[in-house]
GUVO-177431 format. One record per residue (C-alpha): residue in one letter; x, y, z; residue number from 1. Coordinates in steps of 0.25 Angstrom, whole numbers, always signed. Each point is the difference from the previous one (the first is absolute). Layout:
N
<r resn="a" u="X" v="Y" w="Z" resi="NUM"/>
...
***
This chain:
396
<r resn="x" u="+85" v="+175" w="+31" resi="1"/>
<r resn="x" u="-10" v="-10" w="+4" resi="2"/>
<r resn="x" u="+0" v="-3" w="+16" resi="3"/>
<r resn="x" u="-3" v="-15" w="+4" resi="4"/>
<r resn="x" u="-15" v="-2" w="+4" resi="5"/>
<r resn="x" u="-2" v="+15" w="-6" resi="6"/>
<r resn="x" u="-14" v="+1" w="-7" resi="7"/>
<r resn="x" u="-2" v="-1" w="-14" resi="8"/>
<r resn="x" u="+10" v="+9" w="-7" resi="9"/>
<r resn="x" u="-3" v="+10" w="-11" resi="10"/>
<r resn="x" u="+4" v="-1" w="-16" resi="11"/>
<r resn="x" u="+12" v="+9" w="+4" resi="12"/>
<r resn="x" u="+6" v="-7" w="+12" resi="13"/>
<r resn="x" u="-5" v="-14" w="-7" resi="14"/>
<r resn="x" u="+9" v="+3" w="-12" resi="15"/>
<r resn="x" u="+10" v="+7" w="+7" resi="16"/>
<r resn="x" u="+3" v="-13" w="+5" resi="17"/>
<r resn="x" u="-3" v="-10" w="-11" resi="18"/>
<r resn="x" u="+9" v="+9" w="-7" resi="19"/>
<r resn="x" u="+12" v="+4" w="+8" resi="20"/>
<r resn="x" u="-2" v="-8" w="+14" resi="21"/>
<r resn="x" u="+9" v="-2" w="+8" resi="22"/>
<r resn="x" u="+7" v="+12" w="-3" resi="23"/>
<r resn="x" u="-5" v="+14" w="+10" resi="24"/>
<r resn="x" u="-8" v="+9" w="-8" resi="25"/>
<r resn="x" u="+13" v="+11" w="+5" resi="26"/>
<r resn="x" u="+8" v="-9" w="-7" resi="27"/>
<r resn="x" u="-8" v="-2" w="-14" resi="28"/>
<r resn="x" u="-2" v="+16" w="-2" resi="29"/>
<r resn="x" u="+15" v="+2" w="+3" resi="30"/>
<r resn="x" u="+0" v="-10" w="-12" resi="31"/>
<r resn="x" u="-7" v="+7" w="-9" resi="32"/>
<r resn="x" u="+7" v="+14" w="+3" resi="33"/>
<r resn="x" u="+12" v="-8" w="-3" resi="34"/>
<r resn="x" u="+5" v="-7" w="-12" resi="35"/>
<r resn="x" u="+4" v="-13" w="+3" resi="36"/>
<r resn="x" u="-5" v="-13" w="-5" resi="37"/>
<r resn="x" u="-5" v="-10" w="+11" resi="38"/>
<r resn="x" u="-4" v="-15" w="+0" resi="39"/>
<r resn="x" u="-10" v="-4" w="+9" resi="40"/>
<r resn="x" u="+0" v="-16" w="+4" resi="41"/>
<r resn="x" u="-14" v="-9" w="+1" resi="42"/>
<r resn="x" u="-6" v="+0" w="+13" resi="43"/>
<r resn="x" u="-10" v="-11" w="-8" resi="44"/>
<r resn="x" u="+2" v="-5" w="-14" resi="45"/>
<r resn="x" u="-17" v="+2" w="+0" resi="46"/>
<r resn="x" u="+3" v="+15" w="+3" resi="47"/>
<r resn="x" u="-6" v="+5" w="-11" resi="48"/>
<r resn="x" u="-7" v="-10" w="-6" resi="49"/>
<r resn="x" u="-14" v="+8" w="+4" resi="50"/>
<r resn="x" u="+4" v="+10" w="-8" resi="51"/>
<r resn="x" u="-1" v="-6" w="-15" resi="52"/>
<r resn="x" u="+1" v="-16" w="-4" resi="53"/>
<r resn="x" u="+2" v="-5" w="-15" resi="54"/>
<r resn="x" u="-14" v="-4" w="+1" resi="55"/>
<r resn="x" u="-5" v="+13" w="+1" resi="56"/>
<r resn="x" u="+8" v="+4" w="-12" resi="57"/>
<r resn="x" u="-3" v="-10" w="-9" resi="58"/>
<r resn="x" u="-16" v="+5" w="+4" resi="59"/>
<r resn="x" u="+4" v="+14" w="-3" resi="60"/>
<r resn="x" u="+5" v="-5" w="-15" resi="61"/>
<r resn="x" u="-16" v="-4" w="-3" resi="62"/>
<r resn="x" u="-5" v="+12" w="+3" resi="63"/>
<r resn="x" u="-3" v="+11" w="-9" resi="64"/>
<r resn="x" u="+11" v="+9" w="+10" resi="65"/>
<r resn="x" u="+10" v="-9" w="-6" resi="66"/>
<r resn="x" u="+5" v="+12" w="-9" resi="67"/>
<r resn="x" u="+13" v="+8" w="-6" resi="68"/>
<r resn="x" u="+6" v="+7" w="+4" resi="69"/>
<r resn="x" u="-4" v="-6" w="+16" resi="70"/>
<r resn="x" u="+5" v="-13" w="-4" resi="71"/>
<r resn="x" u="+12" v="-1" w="-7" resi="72"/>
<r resn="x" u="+13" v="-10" w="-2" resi="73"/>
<r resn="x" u="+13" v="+3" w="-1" resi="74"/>
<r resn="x" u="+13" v="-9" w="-3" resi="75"/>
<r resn="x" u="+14" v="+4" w="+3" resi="76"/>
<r resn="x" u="+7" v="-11" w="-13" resi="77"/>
<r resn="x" u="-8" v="+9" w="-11" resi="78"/>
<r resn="x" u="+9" v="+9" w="-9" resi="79"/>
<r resn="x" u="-5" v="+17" w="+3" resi="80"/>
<r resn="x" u="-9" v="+1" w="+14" resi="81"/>
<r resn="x" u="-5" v="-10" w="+8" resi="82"/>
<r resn="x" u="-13" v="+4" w="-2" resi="83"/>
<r resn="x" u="-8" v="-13" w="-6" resi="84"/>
<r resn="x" u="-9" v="+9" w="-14" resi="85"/>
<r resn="x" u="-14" v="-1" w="+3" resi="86"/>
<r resn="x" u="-5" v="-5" w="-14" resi="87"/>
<r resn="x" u="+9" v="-13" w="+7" resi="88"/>
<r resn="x" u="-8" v="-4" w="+11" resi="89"/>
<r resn="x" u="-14" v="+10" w="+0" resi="90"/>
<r resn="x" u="-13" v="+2" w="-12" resi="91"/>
<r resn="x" u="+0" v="+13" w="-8" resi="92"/>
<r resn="x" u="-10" v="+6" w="+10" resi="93"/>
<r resn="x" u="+11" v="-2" w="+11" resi="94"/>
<r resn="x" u="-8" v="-12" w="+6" resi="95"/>
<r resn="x" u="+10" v="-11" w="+4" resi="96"/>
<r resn="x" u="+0" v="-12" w="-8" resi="97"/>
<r resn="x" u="+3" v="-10" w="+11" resi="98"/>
<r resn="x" u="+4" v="-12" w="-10" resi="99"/>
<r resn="x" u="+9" v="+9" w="-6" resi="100"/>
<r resn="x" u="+5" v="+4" w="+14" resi="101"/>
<r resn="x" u="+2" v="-12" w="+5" resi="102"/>
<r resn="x" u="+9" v="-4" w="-12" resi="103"/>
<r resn="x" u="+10" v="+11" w="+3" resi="104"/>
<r resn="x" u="-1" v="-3" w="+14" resi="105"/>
<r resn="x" u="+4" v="-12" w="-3" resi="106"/>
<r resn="x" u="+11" v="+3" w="-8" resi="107"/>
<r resn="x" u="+6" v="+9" w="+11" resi="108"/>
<r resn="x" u="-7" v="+13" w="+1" resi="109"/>
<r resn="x" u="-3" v="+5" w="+13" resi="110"/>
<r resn="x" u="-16" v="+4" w="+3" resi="111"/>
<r resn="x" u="+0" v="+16" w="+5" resi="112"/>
<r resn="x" u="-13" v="+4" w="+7" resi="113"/>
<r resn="x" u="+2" v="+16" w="+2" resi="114"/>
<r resn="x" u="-7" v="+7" w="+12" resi="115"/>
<r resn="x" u="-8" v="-12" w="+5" resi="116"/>
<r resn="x" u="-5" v="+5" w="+12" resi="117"/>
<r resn="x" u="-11" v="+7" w="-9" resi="118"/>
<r resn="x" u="-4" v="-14" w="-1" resi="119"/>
<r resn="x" u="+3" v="-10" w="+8" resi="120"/>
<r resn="x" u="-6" v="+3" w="+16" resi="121"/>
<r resn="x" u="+9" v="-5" w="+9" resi="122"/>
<r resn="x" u="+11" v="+9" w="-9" resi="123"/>
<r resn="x" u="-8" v="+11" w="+3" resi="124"/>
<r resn="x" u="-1" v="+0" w="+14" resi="125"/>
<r resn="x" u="+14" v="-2" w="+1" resi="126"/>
<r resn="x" u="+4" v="+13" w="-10" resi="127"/>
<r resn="x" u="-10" v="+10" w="+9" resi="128"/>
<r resn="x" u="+6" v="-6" w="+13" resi="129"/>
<r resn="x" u="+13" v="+5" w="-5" resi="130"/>
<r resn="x" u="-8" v="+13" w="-7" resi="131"/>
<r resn="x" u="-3" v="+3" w="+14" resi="132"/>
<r resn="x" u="+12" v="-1" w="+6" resi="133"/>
<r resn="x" u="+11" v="+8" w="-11" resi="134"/>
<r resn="x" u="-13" v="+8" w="-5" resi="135"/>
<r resn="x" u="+5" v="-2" w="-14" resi="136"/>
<r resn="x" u="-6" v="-9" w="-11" resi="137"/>
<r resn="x" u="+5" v="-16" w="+0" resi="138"/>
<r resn="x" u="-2" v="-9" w="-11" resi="139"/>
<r resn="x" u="+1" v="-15" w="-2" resi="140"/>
<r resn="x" u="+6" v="-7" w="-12" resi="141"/>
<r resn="x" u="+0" v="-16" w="-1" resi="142"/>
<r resn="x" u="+11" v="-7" w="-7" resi="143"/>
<r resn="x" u="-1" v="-14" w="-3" resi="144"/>
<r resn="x" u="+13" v="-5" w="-6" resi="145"/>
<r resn="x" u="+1" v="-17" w="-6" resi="146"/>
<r resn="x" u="+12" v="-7" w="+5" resi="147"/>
<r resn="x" u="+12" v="+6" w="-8" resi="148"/>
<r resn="x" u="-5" v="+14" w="-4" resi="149"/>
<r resn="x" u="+3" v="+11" w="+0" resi="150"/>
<r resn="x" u="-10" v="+13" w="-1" resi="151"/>
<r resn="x" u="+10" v="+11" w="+0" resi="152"/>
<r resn="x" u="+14" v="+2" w="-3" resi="153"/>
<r resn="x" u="+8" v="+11" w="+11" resi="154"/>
<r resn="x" u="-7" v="+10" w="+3" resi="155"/>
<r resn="x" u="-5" v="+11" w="+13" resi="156"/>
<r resn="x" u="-14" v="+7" w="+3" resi="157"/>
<r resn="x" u="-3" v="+13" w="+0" resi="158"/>
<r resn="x" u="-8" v="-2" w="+15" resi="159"/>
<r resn="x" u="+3" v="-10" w="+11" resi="160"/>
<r resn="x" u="-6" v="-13" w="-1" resi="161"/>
<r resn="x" u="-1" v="-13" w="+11" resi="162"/>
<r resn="x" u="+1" v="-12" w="-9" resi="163"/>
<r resn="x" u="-8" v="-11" w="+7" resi="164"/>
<r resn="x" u="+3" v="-14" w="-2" resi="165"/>
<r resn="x" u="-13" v="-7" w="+0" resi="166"/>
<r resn="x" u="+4" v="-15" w="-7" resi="167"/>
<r resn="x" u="+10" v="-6" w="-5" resi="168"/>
<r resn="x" u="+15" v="+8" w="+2" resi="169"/>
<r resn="x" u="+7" v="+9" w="-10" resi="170"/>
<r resn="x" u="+15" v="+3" w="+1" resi="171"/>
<r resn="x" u="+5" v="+15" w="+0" resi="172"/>
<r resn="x" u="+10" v="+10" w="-3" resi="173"/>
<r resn="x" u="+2" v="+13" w="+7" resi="174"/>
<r resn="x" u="+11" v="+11" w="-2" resi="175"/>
<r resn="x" u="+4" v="+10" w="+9" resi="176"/>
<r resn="x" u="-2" v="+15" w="-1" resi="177"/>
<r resn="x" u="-9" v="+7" w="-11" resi="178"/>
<r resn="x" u="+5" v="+4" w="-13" resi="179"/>
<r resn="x" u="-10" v="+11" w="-1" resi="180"/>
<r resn="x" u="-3" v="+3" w="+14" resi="181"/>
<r resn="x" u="-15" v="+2" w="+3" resi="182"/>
<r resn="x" u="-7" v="-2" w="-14" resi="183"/>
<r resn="x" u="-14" v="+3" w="-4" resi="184"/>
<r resn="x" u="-10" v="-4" w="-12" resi="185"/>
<r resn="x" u="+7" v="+15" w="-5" resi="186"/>
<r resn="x" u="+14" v="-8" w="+1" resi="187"/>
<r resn="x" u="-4" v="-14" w="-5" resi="188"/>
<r resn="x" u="+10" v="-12" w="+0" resi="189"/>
<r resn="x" u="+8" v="+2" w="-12" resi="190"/>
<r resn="x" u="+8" v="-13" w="-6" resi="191"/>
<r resn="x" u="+15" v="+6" w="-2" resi="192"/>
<r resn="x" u="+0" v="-1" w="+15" resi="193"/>
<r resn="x" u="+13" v="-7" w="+7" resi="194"/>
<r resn="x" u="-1" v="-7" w="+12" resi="195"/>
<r resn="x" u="+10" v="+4" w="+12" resi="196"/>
<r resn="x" u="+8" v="-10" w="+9" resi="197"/>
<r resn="x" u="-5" v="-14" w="+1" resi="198"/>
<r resn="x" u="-14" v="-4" w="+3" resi="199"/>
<r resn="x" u="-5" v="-9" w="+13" resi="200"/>
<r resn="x" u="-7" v="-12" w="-3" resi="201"/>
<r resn="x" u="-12" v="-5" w="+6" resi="202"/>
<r resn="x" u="-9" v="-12" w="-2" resi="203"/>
<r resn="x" u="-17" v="+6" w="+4" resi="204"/>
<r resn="x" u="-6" v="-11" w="+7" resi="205"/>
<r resn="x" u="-15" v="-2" w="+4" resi="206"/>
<r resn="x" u="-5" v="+11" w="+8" resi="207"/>
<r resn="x" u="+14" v="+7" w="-1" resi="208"/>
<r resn="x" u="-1" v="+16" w="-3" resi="209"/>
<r resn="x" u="+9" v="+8" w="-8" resi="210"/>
<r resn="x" u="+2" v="+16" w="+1" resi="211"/>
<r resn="x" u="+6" v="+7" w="-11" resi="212"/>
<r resn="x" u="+0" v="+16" w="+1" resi="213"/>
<r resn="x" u="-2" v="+8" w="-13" resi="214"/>
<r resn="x" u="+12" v="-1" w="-8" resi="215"/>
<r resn="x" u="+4" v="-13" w="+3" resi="216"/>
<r resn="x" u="+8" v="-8" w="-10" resi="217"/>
<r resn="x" u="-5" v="-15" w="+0" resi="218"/>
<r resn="x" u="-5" v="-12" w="-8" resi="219"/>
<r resn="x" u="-6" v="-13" w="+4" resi="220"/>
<r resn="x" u="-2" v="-13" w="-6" resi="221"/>
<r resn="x" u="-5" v="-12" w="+2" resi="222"/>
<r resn="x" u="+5" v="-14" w="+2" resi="223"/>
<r resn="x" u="-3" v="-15" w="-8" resi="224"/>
<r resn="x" u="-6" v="-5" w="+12" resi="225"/>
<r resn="x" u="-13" v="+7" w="-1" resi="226"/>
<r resn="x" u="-8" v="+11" w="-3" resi="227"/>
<r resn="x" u="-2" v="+14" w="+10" resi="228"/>
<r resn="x" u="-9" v="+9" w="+3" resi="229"/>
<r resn="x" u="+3" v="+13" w="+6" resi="230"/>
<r resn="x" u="-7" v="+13" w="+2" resi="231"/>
<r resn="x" u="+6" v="+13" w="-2" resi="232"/>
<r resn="x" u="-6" v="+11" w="+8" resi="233"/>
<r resn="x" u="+4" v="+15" w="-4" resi="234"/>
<r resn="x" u="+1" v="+10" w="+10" resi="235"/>
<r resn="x" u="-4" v="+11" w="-9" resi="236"/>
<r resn="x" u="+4" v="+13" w="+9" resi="237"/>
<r resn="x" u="+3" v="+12" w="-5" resi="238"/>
<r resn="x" u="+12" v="+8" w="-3" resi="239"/>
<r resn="x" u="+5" v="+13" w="+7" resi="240"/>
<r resn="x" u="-4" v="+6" w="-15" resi="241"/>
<r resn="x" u="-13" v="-6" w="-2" resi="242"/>
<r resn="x" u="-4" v="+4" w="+14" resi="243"/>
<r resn="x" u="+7" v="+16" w="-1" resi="244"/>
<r resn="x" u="-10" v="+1" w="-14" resi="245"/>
<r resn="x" u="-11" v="-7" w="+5" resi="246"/>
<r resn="x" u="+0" v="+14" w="+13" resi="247"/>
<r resn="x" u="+2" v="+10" w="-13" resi="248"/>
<r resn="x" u="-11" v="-5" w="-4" resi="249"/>
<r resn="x" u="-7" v="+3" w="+11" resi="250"/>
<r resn="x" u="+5" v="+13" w="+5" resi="251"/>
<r resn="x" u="+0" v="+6" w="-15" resi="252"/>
<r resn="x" u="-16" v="+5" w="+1" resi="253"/>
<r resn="x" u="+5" v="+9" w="+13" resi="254"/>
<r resn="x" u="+14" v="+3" w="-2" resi="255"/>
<r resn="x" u="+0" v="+11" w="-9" resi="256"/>
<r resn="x" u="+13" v="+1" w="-3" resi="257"/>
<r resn="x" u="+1" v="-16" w="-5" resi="258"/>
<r resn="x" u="-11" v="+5" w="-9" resi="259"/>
<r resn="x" u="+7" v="+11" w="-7" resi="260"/>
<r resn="x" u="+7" v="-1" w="-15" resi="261"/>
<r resn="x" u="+14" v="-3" w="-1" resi="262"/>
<r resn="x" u="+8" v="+9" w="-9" resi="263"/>
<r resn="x" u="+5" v="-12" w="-10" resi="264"/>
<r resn="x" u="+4" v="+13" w="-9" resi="265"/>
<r resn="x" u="+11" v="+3" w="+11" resi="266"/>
<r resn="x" u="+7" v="-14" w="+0" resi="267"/>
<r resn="x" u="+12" v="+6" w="-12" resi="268"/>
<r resn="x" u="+2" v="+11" w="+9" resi="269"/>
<r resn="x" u="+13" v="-6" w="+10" resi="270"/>
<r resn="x" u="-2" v="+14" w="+9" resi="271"/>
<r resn="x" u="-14" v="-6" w="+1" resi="272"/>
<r resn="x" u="+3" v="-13" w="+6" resi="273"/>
<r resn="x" u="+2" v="+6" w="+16" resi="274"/>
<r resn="x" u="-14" v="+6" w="-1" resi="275"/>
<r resn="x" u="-4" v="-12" w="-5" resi="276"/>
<r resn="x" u="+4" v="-10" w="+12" resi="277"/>
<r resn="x" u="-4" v="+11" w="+9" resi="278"/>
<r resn="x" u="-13" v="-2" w="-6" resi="279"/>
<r resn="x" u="+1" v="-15" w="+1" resi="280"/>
<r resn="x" u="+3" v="-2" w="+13" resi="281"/>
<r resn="x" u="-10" v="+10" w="+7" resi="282"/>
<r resn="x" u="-11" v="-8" w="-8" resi="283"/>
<r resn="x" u="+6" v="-12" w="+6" resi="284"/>
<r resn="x" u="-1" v="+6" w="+12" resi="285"/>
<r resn="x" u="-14" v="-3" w="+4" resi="286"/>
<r resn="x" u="+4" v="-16" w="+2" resi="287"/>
<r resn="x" u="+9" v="+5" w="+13" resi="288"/>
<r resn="x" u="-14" v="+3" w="+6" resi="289"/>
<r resn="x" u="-4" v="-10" w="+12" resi="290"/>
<r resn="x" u="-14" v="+1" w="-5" resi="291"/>
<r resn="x" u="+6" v="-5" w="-14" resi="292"/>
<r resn="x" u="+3" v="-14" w="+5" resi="293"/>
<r resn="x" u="-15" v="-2" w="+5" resi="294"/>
<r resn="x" u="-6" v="+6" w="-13" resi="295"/>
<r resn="x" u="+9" v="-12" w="-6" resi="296"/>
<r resn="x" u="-3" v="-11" w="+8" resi="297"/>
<r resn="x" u="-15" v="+3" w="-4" resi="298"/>
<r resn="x" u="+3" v="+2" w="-14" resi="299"/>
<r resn="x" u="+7" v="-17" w="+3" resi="300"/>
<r resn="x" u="-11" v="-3" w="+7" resi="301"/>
<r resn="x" u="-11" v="+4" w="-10" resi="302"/>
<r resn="x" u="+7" v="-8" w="-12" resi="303"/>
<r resn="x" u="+2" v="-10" w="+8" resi="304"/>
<r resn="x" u="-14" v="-2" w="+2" resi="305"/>
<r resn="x" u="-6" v="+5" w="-12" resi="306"/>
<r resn="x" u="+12" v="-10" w="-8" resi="307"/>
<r resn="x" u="-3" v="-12" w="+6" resi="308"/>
<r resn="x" u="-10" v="-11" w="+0" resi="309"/>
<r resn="x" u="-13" v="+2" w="+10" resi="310"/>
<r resn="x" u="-1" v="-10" w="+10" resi="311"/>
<r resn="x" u="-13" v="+1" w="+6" resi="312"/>
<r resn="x" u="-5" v="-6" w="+13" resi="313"/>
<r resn="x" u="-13" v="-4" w="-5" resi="314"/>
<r resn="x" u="-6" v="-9" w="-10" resi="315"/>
<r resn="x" u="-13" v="+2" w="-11" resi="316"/>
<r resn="x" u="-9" v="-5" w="+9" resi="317"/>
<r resn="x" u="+5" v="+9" w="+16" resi="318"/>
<r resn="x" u="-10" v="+2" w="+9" resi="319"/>
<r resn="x" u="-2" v="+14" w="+5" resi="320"/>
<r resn="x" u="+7" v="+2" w="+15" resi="321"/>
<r resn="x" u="-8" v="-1" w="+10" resi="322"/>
<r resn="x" u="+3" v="+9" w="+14" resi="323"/>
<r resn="x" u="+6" v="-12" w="+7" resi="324"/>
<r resn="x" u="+8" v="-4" w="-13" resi="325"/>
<r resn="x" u="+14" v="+1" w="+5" resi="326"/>
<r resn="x" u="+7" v="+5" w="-11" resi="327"/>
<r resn="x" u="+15" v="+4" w="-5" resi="328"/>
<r resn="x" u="+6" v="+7" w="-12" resi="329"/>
<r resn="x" u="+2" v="-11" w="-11" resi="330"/>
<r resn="x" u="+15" v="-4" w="+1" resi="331"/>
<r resn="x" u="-1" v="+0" w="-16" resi="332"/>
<r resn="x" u="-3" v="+14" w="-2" resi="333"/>
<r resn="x" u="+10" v="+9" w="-2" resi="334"/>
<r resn="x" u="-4" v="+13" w="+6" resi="335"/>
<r resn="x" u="+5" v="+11" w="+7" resi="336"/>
<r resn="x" u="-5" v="+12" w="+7" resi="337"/>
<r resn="x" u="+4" v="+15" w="-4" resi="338"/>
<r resn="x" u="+2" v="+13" w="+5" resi="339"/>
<r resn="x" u="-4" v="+12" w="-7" resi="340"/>
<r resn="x" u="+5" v="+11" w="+0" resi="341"/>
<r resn="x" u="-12" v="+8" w="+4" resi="342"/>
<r resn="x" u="-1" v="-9" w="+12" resi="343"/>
<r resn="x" u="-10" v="-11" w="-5" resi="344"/>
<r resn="x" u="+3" v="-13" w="-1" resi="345"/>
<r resn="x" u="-3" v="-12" w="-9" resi="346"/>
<r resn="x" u="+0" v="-14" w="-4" resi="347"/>
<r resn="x" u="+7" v="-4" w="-11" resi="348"/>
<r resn="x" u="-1" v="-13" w="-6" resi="349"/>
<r resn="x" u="+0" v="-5" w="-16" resi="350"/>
<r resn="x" u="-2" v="+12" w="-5" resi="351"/>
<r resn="x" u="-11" v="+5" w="+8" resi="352"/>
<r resn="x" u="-3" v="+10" w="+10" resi="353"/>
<r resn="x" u="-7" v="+2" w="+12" resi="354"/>
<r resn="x" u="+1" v="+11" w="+10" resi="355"/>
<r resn="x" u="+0" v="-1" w="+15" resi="356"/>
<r resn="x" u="-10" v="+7" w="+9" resi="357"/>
<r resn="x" u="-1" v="+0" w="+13" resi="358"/>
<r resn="x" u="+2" v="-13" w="+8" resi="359"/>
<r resn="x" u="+3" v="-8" w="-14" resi="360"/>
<r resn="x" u="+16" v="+3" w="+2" resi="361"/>
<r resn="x" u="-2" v="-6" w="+16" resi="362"/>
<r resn="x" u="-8" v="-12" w="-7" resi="363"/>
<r resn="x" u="+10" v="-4" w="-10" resi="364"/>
<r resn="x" u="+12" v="+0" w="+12" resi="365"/>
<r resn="x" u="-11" v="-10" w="+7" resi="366"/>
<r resn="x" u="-4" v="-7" w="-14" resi="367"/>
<r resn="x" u="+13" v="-2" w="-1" resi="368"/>
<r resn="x" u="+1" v="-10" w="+12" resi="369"/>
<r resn="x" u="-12" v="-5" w="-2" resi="370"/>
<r resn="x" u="-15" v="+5" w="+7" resi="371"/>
<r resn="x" u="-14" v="+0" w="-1" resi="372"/>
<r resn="x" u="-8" v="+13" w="-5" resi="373"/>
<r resn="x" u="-7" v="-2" w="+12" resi="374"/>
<r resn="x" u="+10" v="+3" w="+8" resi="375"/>
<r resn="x" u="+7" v="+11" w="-8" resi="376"/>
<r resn="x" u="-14" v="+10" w="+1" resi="377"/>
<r resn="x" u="-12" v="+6" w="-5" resi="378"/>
<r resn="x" u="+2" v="+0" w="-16" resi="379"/>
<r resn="x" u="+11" v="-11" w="-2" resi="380"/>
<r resn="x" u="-8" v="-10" w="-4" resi="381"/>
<r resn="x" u="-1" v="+8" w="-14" resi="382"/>
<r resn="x" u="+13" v="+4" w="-2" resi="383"/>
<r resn="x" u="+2" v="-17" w="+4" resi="384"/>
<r resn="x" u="-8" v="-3" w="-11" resi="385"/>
<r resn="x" u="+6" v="+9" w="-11" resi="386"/>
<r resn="x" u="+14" v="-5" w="+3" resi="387"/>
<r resn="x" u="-3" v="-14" w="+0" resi="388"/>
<r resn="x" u="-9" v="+2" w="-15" resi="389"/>
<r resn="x" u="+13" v="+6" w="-4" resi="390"/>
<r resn="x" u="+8" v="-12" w="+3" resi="391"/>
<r resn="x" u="+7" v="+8" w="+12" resi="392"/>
<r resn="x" u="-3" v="-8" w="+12" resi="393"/>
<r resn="x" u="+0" v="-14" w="+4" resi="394"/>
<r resn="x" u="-5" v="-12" w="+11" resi="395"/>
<r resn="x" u="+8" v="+3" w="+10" resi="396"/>
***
């Protein structure tokens, strides 16, 4: 996405490219509408090697965040689930016991970190980058394997994920198709489950991607030769279902008709059953509304932010703006501006609310490319200084 001599890019356009480059940004939603698997060679071996280091997890492992169930282990040659017991490698308060872990790490256990970006900066900035750009939440989970191991046995996810060779290589099986097309966490992985066809074998090298739509059959392992550390990105979006009860929920307090009882008593009645759809489908019939996909995207929009970490663009210590400051929304905040109904308008972000008067709207489209309060007019310096207390606006 990037263009050569460009200015900085943005956490969207920054991850977009550490994450899927050199493929078009047409090419990678066709992807993800899609349900095929796709390997994605190394431009670098050190391409994602700003993103999380051994270092920096073995740092993490002396810190009081080193808890279950965040850090866990797993090893695929245990008899049951793959799933190392706590009591194994963690103290009775759910503290790791690093000489503990170390031991089982040793003995072949694989070090699961889950949802690291809540942790671990530069994994942060790389999830809201690719927050921005699907406006759905992204995880990272790191998985340090020793040479040999095994975490888990076959299995799919019930999201998309980008696996992200960072050291070391780690051999992989894919299978075609989905035996369950389309699972959720309401359809977990469930282990009776055959594989179709033959898989595709494939060794991840340094900076080498790997993406794997929901559904997915696969397993990896790694070789004697070394171990790998990999990170497992979930694109956590959300079904057609989740998305059609998240817009009932938000048209049930004006639709009357949602709101009204449903006669249980009728369902032993077969002549009943006609009525019953009828009834069915005209309360369904809302959702065809135009204004039903914008009451939906706000409803995303509000969980998104309200879901996922604050990144602020200031620190303990910010000075105040000044009215030659030029400023520019923080890149780290998610936030969003929404239309009411009555004709207002307000700024969303982390769960708080604001509502746009007057010029405010025209000084957030400025904002947003960076200005100076002086420049925006009388009365901006204040509504400057509110945003940028809330974390809202940056250096620009």
């Amino acid at each position: 996405m990037a263009a050569a001599g460009a200015a900085a890019p943005g956490l969207a356009e920054a991850a977009f490219d550490l994450a899927f480059a050199p493929l078009p940004l047409a090419e990678v939603l066709a992807l993800r509408e899609a349900t095929g698997w796709r390997h994605l060679p190394a431009a670098t071996p050190e391409r994602f090697a700003g993103l999380l280091t051994v270092a920096a997890l073995d740092a993490l492992l002396t810190t009081d965040a080193a808890r279950a169930p965040r850090v866990t282990m797993a090893d695929a040659r245990q008899a049951g689930s793959a799933g190392v017991a706590e009591a194994e490698f963690c103290l009775p308060d759910g503290r790791v016991d690093p000489p503990r872990l170390l031991a089982r790490f040793d003995a072949g256990a694989t070090l699961v970190v889950s949802q690291l970006q809540d942790l671990h900066p530069p994994l942060a900035r790389f999830c809201r980058g690719l927050e921005k750009l699907f406006l759905h939440g992204v995880q990272a989970n790191a998985y340090l394997t020793p040479a040999g191991g095994q975490g888990f046995r076959l299995h799919y996810d019930t999201h998309d994920v980008l696996v992200l060779q960072v050291e070391g290589r780690k051999a992989w099986r894919v299978w075609p198709g989905q035996p369950l097309p389309y699972p959720t966490h309401r359809t977990p992985w469930q282990r009776e489950t055959v594989p179709v066809g033959e898989p595709v074998a494939l060794e991840l090298q340094p900076g080498e991607a790997l993406y794997l739509p929901r559904g997915t059959l696969h397993e990896a392992r790694v070789q004697d030769s070394g171990a790998s550390l990999h990170l497992t990105i979930g694109l956590l979006e959300p079904s057609w279902a989740e998305a059609m009860r998240l817009l009932l929920d938000q048209l049930e307090p004006e639709e009357a008709a949602l709101r009204a009882p449903f006669p249980s008593w009728r369902l032993g009645e077969a002549e009943a059953a006609p009525a019953l759809l009828e009834a069915l489908a005209q309360r369904l019939r809302p959702l065809e509304r135009p204004a039903a996909l914008d009451r939906l995207s706000l409803a995303l929009l509000d969980r998104l932010a309200e879901d996922r970490m604050p990144l602020p663009g200031r620190g303990l210590l910010a000075p105040a703006p000044q009215p030659g400051s030029r400023l520019r929304l923080a890149d780290g905040m998610l936030h969003h501006v929404a239309a009411l109904s009555d004709g207002r308008a307000e700024l969303r972000w982390a769960g708080n609310r604001l509502p746009l008067r007057g010029a405010e709207l025209g000084w957030l489209e400025a904002l947003a490319q960076g200005a100076t309060a002086a420049a925006l007019g009388d009365g901006a310096l204040e509504f400057c200084r509110r945003l940028a207390a809330a974390g809202l606006l940056e250096a620009a």
